[in-house]
N, C-alpha and C positions, 0 to 999 in steps of 0.2 A: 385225563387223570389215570387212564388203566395204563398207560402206555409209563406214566411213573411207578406206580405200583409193580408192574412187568421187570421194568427196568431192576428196582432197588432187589425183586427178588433173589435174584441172579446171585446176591451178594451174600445171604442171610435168609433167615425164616424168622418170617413176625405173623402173628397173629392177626384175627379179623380188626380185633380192640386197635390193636397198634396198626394196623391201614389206614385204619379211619380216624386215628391220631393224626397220622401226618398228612391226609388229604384233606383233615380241619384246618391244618397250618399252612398251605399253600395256598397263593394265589395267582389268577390269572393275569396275566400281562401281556399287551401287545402293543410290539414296534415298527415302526414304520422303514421302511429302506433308507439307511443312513441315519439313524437315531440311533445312541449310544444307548449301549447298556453299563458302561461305566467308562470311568474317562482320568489318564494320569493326573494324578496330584490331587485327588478325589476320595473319601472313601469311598468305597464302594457299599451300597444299600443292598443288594442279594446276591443270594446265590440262585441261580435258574438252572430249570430243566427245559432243553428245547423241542418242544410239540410240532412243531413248523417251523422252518426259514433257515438261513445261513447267518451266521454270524461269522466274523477274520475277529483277529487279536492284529493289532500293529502298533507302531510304536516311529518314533523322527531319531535318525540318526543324526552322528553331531556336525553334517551339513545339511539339517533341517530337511533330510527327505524323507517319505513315508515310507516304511518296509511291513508288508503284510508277511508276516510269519508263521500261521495255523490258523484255521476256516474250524469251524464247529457247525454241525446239521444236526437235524432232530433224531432223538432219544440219545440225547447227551447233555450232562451236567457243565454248565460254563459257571465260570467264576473267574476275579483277576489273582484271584489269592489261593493257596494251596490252603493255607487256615484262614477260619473267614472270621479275624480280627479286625481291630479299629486303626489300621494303618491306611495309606493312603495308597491308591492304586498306581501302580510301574506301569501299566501297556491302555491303550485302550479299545474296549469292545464294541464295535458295530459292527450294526447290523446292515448285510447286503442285501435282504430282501425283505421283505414286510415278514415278520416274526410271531409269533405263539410261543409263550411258554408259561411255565409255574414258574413259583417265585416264591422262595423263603425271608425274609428276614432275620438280621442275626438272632433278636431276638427268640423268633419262634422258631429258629433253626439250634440255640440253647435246649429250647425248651425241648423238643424231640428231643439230644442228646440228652438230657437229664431225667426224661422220662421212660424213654423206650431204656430197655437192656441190650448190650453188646450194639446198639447204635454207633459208638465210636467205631467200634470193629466193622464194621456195615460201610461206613464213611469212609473208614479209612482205604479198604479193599475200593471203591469207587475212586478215589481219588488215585491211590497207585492206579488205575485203570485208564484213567485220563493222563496221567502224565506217560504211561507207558505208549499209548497213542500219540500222542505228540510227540514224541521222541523217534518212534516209531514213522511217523512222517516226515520230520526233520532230517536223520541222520544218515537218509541216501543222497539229499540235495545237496551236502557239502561236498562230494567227492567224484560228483557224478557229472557230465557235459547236459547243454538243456534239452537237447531232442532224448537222451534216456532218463533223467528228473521229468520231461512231461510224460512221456510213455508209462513212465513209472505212475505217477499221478493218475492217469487215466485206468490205469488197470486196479490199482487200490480205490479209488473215488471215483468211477465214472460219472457217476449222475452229478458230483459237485463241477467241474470243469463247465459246465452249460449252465450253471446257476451263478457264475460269477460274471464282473468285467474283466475283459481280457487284461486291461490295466493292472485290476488284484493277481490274476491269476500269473502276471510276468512278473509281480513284486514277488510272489509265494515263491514262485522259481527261479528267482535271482537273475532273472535277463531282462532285456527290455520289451517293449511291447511289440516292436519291430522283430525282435529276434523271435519270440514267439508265435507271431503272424505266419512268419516264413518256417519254421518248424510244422506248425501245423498243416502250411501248404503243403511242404514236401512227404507228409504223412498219408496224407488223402490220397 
């Protein structure tokens, strides 16, 4: 729970009252290695903060194959939705590792917003903060060969690369599992 509290600070100044506002409103959840945490054509049921594990985002292109697109690891806020409305979720979230996290509710993720002050402001800075991350991981891999995309990867994320399957980790970088096998040979 400090590790969210830590987290949200970063963002804003809330009082003791309103820590333990939002530490009333979360709760605990844990996932097992390849259990969704939401899933396309879904709504989605929370928003999570990750205390432990890997989570990919991925998604089937339109000849039905899976493409891992962005990994989320702990002290980061996952969601499939920029706004966490009653639409149905575009990508979905599992988990690659056995997981820990909190977990809001729309509901009582309302509620913080309509109670706490400048919480929108707080939310919203969080969120530019995640999409600026993922952006941020995405927009060297389109332009880049896959031995400089992994070198790249390894030097931004090193600890994530050992926590994935090599399978996710050739979907993230757009090559096959073959071409990344051999890249990382010729690294060593």
């Amino acid at each position: 729970m400090e590790k969210l509290v830590e987290y949200i600070l970063h963002f804003g100044n809330l009082n003791q009252q309103q820590i333990d506002f939002i530490k009333s409103k979360a709760t605990e959840l844990e996932l097992k290695k390849d259990d969704y945490f939401s899933e396309a054509g879904k709504i989605p049921k929370y928003i999570g903060f990750v205390l432990e594990g890997v989570f990919r985002f991925c998604y089937y292109n339109n000849r039905g194959e899976e493409i891992t697109y962005y990994f989320i690891s702990e002290n980061s806020f996952v969601s499939d939705q920029q706004k966490f409305d009653a639409q149905a979720a575009t990508d979905y979230i599992q988990a690659v590792t056995d997981c820990k996290m909190l977990v809001f509710s729309k509901k009582d993720w309302d509620e913080i917003l309509n109670t706490i002050l400048d919480w929108d402001k707080i939310s919203a800075k969080i969120t530019h903060k995640c999409l600026t991350e993922a952006m941020d991981r995405r927009s060297p891999l389109v332009s880049e060969d896959g031995t400089t995309r992994y070198l790249s990867f390894l030097e931004k994320y090193p600890m994530l690369i050992n926590r994935v399957p090599l399978s996710l980790g050739a979907s993230y970088l757009g090559v096959t599992q073959q071409s990344l096998s051999r890249i990382r040979k010729n690294i060593r």
